[in-house]
PyMOL Python script that loads the backbone (N, CA, C, O; Angstrom):
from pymol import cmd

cmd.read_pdbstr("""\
ATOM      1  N   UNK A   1     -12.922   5.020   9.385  1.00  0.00           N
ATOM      2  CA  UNK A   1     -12.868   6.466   9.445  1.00  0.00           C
ATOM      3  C   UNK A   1     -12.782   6.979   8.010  1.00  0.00           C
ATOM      4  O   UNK A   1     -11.844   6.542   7.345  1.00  0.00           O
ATOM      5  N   UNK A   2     -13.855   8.084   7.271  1.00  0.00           N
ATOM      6  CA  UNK A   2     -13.436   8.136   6.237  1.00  0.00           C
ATOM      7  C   UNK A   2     -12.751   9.383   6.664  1.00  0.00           C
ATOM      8  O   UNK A   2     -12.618   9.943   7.752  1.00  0.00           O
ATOM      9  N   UNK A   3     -12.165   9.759   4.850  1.00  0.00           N
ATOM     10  CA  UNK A   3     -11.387  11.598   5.343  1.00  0.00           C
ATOM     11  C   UNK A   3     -11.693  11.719   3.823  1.00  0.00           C
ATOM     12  O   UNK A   3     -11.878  10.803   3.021  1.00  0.00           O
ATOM     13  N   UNK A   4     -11.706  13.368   3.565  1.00  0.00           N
ATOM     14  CA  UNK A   4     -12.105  13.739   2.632  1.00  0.00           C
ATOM     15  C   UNK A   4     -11.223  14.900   2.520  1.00  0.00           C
ATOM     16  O   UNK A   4     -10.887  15.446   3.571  1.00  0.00           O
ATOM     17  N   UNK A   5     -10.799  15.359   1.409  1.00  0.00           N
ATOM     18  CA  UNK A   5      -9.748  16.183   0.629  1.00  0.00           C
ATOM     19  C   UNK A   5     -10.658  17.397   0.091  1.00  0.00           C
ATOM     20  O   UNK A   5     -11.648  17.415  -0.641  1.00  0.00           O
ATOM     21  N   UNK A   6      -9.968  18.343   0.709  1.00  0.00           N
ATOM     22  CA  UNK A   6     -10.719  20.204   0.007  1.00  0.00           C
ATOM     23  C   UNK A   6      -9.869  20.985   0.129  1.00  0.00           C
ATOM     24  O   UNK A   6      -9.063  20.795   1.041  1.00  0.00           O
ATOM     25  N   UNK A   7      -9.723  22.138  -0.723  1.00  0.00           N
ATOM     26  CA  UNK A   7      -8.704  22.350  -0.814  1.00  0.00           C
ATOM     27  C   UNK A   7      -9.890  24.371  -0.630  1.00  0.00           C
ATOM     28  O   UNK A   7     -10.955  24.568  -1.215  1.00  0.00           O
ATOM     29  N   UNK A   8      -9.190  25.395   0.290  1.00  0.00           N
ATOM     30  CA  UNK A   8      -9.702  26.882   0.156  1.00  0.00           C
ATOM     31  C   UNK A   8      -8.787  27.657   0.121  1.00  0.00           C
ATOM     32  O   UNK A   8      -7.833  27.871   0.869  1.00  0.00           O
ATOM     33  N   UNK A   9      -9.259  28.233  -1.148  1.00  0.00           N
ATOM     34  CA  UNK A   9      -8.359  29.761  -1.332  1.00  0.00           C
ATOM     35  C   UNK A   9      -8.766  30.929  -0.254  1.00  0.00           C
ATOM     36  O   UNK A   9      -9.861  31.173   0.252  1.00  0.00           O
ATOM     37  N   UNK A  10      -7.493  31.560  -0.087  1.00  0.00           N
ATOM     38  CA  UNK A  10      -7.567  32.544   0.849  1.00  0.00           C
ATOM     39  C   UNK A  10      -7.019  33.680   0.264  1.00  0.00           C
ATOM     40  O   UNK A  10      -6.044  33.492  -0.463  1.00  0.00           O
ATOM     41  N   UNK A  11      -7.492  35.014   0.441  1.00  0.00           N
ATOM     42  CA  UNK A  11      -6.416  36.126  -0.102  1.00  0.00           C
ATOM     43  C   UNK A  11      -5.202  36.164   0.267  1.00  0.00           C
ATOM     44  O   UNK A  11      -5.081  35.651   1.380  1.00  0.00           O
ATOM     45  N   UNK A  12      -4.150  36.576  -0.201  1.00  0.00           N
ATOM     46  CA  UNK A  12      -2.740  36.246   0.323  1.00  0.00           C
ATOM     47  C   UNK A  12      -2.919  37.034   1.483  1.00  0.00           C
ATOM     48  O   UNK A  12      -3.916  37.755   1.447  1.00  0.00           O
ATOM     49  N   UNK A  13      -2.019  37.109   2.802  1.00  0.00           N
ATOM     50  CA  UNK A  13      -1.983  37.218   3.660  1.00  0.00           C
ATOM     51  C   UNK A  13      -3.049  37.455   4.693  1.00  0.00           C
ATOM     52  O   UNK A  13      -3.104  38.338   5.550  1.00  0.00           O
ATOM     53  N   UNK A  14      -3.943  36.409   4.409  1.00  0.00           N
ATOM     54  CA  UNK A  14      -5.359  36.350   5.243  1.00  0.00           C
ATOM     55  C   UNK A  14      -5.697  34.813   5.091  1.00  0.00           C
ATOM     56  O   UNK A  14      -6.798  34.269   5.003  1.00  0.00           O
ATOM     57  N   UNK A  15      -4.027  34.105   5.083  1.00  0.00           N
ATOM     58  CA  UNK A  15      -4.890  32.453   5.862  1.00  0.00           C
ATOM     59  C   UNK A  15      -5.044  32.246   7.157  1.00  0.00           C
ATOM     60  O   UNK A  15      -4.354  32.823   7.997  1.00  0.00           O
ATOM     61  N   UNK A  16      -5.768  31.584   7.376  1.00  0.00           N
ATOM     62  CA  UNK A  16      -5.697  31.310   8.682  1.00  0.00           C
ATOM     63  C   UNK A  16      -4.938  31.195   9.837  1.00  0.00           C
ATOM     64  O   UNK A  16      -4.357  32.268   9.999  1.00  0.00           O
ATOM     65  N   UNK A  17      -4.698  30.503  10.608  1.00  0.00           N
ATOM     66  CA  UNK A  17      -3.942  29.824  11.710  1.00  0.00           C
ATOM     67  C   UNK A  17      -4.324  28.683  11.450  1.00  0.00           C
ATOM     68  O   UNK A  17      -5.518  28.700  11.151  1.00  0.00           O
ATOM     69  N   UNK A  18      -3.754  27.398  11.410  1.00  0.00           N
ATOM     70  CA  UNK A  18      -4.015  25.862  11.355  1.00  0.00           C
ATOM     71  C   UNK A  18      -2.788  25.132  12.522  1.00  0.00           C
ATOM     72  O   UNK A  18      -1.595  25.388  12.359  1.00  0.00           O
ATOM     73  N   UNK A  19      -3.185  24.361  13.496  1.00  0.00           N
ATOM     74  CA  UNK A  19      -2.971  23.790  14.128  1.00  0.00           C
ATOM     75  C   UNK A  19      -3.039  22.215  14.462  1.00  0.00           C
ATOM     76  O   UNK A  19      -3.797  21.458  13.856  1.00  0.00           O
ATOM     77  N   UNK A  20      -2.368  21.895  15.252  1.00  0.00           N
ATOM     78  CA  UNK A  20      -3.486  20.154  15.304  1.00  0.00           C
ATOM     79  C   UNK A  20      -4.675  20.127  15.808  1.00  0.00           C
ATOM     80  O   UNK A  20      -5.576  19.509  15.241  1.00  0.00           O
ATOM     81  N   UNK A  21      -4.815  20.619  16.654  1.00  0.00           N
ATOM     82  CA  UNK A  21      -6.606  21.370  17.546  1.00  0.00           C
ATOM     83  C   UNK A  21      -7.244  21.841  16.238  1.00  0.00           C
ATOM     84  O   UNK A  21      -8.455  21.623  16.282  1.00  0.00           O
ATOM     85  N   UNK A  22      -6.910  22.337  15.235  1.00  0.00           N
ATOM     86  CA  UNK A  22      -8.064  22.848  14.355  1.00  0.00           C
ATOM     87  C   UNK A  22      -9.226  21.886  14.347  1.00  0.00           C
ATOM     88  O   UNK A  22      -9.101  20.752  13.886  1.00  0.00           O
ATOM     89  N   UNK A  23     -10.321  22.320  14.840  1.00  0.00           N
ATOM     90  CA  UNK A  23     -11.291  21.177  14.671  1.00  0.00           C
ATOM     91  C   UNK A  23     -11.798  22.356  12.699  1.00  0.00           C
ATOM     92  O   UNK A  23     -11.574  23.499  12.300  1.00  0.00           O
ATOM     93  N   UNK A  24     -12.561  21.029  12.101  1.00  0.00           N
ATOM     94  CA  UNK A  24     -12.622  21.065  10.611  1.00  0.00           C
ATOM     95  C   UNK A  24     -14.102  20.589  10.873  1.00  0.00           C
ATOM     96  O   UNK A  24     -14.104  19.668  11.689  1.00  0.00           O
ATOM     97  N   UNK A  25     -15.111  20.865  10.520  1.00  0.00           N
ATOM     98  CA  UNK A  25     -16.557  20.647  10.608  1.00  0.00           C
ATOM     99  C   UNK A  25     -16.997  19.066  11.661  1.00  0.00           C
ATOM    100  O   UNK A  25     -17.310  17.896  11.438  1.00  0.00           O
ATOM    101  N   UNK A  26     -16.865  19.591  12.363  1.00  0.00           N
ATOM    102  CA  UNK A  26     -16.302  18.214  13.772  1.00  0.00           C
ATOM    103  C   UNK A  26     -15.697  17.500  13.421  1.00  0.00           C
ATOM    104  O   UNK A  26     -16.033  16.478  14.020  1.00  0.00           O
ATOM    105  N   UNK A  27     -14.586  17.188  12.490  1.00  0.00           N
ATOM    106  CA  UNK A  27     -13.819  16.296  12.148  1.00  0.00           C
ATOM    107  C   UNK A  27     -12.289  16.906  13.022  1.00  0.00           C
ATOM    108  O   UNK A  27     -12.359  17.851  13.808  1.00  0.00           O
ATOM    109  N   UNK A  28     -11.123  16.266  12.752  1.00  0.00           N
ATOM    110  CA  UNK A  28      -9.473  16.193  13.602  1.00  0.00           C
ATOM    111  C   UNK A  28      -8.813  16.977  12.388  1.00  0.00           C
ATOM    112  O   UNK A  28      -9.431  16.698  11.360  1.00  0.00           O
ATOM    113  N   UNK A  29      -7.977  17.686  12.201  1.00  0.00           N
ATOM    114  CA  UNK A  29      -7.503  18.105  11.663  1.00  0.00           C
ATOM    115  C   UNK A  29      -5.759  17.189  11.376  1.00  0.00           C
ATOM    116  O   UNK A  29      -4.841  17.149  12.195  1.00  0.00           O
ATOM    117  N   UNK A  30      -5.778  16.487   9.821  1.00  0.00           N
ATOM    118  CA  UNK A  30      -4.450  15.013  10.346  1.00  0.00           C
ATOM    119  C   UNK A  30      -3.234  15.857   9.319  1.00  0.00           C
ATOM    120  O   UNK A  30      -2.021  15.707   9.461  1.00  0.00           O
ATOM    121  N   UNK A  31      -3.594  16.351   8.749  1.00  0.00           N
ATOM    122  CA  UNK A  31      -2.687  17.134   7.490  1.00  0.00           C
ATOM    123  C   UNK A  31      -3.091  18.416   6.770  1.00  0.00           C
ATOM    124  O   UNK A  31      -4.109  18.998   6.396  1.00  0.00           O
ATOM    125  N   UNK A  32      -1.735  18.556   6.769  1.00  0.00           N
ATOM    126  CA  UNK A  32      -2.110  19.911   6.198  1.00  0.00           C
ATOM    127  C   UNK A  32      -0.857  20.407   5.187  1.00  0.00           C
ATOM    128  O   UNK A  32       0.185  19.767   5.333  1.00  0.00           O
ATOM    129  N   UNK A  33      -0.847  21.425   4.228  1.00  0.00           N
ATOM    130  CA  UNK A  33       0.228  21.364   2.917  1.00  0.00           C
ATOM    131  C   UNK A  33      -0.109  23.183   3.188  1.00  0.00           C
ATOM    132  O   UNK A  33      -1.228  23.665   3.366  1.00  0.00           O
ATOM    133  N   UNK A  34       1.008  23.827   3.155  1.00  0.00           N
ATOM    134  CA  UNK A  34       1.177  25.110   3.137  1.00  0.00           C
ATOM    135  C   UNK A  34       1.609  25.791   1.842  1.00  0.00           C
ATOM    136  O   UNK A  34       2.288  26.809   1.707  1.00  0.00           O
ATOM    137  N   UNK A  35       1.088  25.037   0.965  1.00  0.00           N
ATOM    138  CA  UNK A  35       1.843  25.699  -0.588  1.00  0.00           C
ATOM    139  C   UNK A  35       0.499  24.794  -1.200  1.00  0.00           C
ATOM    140  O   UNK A  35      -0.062  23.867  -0.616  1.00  0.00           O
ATOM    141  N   UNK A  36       0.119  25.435  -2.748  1.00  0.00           N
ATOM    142  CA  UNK A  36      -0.642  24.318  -3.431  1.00  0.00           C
ATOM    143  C   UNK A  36      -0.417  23.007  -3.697  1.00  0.00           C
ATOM    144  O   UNK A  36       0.129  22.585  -4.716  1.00  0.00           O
ATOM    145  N   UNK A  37      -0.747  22.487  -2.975  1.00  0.00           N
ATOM    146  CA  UNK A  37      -1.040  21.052  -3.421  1.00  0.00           C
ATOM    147  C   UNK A  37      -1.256  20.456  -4.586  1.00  0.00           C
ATOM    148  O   UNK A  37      -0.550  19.653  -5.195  1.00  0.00           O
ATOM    149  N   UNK A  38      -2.362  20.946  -4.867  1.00  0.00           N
ATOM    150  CA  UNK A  38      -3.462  20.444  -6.133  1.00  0.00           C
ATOM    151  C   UNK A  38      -2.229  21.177  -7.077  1.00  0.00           C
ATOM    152  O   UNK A  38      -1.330  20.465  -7.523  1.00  0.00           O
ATOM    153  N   UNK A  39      -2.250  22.578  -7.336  1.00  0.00           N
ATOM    154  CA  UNK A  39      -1.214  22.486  -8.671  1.00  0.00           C
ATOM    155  C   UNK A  39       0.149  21.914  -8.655  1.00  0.00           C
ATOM    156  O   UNK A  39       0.617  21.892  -9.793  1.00  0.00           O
ATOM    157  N   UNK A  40       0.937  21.447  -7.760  1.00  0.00           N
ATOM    158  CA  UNK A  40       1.853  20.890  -8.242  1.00  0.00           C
ATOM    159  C   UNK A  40       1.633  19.384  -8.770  1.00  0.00           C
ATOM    160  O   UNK A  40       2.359  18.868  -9.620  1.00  0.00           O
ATOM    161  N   UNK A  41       0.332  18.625  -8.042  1.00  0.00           N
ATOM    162  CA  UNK A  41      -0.084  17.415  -8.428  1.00  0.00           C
ATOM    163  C   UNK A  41      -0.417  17.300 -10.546  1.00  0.00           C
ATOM    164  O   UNK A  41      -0.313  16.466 -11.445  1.00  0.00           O
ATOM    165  N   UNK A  42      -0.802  18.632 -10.377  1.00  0.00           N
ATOM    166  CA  UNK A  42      -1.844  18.646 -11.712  1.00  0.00           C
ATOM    167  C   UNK A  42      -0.561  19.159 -13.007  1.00  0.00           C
ATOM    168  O   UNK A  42      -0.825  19.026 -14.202  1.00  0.00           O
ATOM    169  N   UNK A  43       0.834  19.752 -12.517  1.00  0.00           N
ATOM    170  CA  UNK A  43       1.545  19.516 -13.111  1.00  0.00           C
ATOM    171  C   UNK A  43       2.648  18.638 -13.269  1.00  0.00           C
ATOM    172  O   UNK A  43       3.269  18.501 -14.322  1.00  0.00           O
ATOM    173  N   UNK A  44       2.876  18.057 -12.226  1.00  0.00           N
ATOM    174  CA  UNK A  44       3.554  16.634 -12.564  1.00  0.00           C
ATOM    175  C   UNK A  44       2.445  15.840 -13.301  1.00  0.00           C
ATOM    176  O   UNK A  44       3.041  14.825 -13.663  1.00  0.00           O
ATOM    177  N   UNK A  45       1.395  15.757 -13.648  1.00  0.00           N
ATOM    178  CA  UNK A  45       0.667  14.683 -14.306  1.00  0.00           C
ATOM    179  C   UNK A  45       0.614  15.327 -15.331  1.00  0.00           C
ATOM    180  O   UNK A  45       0.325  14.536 -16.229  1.00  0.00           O
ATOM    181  N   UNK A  46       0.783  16.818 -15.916  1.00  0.00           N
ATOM    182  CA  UNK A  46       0.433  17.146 -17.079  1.00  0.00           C
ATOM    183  C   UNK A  46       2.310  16.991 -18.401  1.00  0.00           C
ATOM    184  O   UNK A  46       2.656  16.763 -19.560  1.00  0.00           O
ATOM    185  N   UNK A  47       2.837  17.320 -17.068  1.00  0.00           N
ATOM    186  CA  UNK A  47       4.323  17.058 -18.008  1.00  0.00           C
ATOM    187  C   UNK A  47       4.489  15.322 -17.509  1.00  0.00           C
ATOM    188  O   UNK A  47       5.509  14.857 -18.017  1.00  0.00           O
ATOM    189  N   UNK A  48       4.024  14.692 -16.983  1.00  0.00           N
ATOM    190  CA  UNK A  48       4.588  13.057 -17.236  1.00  0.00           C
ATOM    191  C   UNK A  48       3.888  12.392 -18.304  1.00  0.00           C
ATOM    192  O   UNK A  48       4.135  11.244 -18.671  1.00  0.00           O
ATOM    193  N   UNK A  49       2.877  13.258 -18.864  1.00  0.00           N
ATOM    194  CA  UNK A  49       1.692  12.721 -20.083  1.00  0.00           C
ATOM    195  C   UNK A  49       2.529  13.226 -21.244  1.00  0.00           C
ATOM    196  O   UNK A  49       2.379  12.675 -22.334  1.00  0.00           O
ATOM    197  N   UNK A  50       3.331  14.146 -21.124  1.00  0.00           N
ATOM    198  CA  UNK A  50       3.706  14.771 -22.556  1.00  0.00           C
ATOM    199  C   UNK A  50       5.053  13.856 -23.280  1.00  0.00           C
ATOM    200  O   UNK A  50       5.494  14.175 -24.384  1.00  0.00           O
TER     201      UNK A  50
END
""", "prot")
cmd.dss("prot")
cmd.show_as("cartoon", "prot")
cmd.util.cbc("prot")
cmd.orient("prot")
């Protein structure tokens, strides 16, 4: 099974609804992160480099 990581901006108070039923371009919907992801990743790697 592969899975693939994307990440969409939404205007603030116009995300969606996400569920486990969310079907995702016929794919299952397995996780999901309600806050940025990607920037907290991209600053723990930028202050563990310094």
């Amino acid at each position: 099974m592969g899975k693939i990581t994307f990440v969409v901006d939404f205007p603030d108070g116009q995300e969606p609804a996400v569920s486990g039923a969310t079907d995702i371009l016929g794919g299952k919907l397995v996780s999901a992160a309600f806050f940025d992801k990607a920037d907290r990743i991209l600053r723990y790697l930028v202050l563990d480099n310094e």
